[in-house]
N, C-alpha and C positions, 0 to 999 in steps of 0.2 A: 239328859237334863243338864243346865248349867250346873257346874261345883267352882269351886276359887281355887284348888289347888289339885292338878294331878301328879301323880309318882307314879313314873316305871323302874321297878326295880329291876336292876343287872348288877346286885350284887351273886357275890362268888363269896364263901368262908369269909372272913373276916374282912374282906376289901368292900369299900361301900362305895359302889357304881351304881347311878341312876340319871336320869333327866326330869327333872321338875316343869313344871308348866303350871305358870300361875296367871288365871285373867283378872286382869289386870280389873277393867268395867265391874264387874264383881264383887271382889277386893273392898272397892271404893263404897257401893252400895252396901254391903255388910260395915264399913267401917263408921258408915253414917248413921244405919240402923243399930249399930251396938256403940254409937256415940265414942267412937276411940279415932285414931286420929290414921292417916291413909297411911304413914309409915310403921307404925303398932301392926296394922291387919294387914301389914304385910310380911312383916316379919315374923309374925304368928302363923301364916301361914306355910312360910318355907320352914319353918321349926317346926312346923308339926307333920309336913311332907317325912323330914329327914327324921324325924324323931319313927316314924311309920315304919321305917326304912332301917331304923335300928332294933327291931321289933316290938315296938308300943303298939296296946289293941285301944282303941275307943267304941265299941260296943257297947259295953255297961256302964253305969253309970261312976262305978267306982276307976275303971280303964279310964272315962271320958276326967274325972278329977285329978288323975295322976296326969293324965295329955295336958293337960290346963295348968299344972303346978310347973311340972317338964317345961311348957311353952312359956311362961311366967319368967321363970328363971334363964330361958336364955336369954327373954328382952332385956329382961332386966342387965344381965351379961353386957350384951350387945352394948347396952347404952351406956354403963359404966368404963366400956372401955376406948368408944367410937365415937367418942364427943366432938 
């Protein structure tokens, strides 16, 4: 099935090795369907690769609220400091 973001994780102990793969087509169609803008649902999306990758679960619905506050805060991040 399509998904917007893969992670292959190669981490090792504490070093965080991976390759992300985000489609892009995707991406754009969820950012239209959830009315947010193609740079937001992109960057939600690599935050929530890497956040994956630092071992965040989103199965539950309580996991999926803490991904989404996680993912929140780093846009937010991002934006405050990459103006």
């Amino acid at each position: 099935y399509v998904t917007d973001v893969l992670a292959f994780d190669y981490c090792e102990g504490s070093e965080l090795s991976a390759e992300v793969f985000i489609c892009q087509s995707e991406v754009e169609k969820n950012a239209k369907e959830l009315s947010q803008s193609i740079e937001n649902e992109t960057l939600r999306v690599l935050c929530h690769a890497l956040f994956h990758l630092c071992g965040y679960k989103d199965k539950t619905d309580k996991d999926q609220a803490l991904m989404r506050t996680k993912e929140d805060g780093a846009i937010s991040s991002f934006k405050t400091t990459h103006k």
